[in-house]
Structures are given as C-alpha cells and as structure tokens.
N, C-alpha and C positions, 0 to 999 in steps of 0.2 A: 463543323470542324472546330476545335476546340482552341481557343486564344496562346497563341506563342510569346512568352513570357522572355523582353533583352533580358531581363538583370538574372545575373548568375544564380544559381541554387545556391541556397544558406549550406552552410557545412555543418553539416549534425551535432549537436551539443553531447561533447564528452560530459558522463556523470558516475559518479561512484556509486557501487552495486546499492540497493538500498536494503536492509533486511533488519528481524526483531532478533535478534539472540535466543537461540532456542532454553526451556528449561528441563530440564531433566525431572520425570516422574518417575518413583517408584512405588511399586506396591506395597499399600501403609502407609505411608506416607501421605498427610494430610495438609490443604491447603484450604484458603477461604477462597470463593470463588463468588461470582453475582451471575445470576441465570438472568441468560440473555433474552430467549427465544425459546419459546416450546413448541409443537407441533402435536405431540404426543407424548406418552411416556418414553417411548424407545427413540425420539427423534427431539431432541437437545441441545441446545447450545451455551455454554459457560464461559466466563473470562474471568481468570485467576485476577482477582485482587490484586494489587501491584503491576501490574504486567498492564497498567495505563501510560506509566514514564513513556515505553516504549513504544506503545502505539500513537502516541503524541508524535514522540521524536519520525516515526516514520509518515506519520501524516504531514509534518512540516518539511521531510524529506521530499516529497511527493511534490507538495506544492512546489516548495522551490524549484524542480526540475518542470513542472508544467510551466510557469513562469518565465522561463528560458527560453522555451519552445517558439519557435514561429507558429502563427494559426497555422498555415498550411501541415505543421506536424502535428499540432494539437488533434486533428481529428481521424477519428476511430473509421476505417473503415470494414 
C-alpha cells in the first residue's frame, strides 16, 4: 500500500507558453544553414544559422521552468 503524504500538494507552477518564432521560407530564397545530422541523402537535418539566439533563449526557458518544479513533477512518466 503506497505511503499517504499530511503535507498538502504543491500547486502547479504557472509558466508562460515557451516557443522559437517561426521563420518564413520561400522558394529562392537562400539562407546559410550548418548540417546537423545525416542518415542518408534523403533523410537530413539543418539549422539555419542564426536561429542559435533562439534556441538558447528557449533552452534557458526550459531550464528555468524545470528549476521551479517540485521532483515529484519533474518526472516523466
């Protein structure tokens, strides 16, 4: 039988949505990119140059929100 816990449940940490700003491609339209990951010719993955700001910022988003967490919500089930 599984241990009953007096102290009250933490109240969930309110957080602001987290997201990277989409960019707009169009056709022609060239950009410098760094190949991330190949598999194959047909199976690729690229990260547009510049577009590090933002995965920074949202990695420091991330943390900060795991950081708030109680363990009990930190984990994955």
């Amino acid at each position: 039988m599984p241990a009953v816990s007096s102290q009250p449940a933490a109240a969930p940490v309110q957080q602001q949505p987290l997201s990277i700003p989409a960019t707009e491609l169009t056709i022609g339209r060239r950009v410098k990119v760094s190949l991330v990951w190949v598999t194959n010719p047909l199976d690729f993955w690229c990260q547009m140059l510049g577009a590090d700001q933002d995965l920074e910022k949202l990695t420091f988003q991330l943390n900060e929100c795991y950081e708030k967490m109680s363990p009990a919500e930190n984990l994955v089930s």
